[in-house]
C-alpha positions as a printed Julia matrix, in Angstrom:
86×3 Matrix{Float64}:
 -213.87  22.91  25.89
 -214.56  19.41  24.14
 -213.31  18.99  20.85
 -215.67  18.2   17.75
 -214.71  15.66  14.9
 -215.25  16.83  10.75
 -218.62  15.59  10.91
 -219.73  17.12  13.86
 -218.84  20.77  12.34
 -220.35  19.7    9.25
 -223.36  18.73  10.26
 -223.6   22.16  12.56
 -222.53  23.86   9.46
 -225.29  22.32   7.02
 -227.81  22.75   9.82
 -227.21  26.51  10.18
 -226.88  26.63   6.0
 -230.13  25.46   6.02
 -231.99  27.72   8.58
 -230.35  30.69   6.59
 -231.73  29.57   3.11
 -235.32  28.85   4.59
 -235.38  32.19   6.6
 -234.3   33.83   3.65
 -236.66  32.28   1.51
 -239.48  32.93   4.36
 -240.56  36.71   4.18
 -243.66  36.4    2.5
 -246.66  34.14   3.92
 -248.24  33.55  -0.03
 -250.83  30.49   0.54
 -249.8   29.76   3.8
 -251.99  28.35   6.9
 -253.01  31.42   9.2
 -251.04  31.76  12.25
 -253.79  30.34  14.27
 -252.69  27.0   13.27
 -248.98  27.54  14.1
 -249.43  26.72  17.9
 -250.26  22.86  16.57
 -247.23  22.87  14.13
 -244.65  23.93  16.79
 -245.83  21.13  19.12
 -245.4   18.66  16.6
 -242.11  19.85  15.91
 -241.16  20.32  19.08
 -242.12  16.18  19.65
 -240.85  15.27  16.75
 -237.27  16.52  18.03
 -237.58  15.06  21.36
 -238.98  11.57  20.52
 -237.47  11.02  17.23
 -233.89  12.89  17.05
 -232.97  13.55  20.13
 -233.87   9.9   21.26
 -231.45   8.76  18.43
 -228.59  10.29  20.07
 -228.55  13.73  18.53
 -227.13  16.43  20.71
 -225.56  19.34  19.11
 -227.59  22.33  20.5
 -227.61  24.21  17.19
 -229.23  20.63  15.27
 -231.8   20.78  17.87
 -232.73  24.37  17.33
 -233.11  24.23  13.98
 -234.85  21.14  13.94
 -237.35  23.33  16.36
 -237.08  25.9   14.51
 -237.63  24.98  11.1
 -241.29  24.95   9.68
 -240.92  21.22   7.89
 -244.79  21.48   6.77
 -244.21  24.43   4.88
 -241.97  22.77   2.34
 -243.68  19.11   1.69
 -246.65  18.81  -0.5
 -249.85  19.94   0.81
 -251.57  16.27   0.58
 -248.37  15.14   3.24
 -248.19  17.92   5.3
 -250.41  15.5    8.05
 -247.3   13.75   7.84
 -244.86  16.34   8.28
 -243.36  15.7   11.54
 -244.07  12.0   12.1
């Protein structure tokens, strides 16, 4: 089993803080896009992760999810959410 440095584990640890805040923080859909428009988001997350953090090195498995998992265009300003995952 390989061995992680500090960082490592605290990154994993802040990663999976994260996802547990935003779920949490999740339930209700208020002014949110209809799901229709989901489909687009999750592709440009799911690029976003493989050309941008991934390609930077990035391989802890529970990073990755979140970083798939997490809606980023739900929590920037409506005016940058173009911009979300570029």
């Amino acid at each position: 089993m390989k061995r992680h440095g500090p960082m490592s584990c605290l990154l994993c640890a802040t990663a999976i803080s994260v996802v547990a805040i935003l779920i949490g923080g999740c339930n209700s859909r208020g002014g949110q896009a209809s799901e229709s428009a989901e489909p687009d988001w999750k592709m440009q997350r799911d690029k976003m992760v493989s050309q941008q953090i991934e390609a930077r090195g990035v391989k802890g498995p529970l990073v990755l999810e979140s970083m798939r998992t997490v809606p980023r265009h739900r929590f920037v300003p409506e005016n940058y959410r173009d911009s979300a995952y570029n």
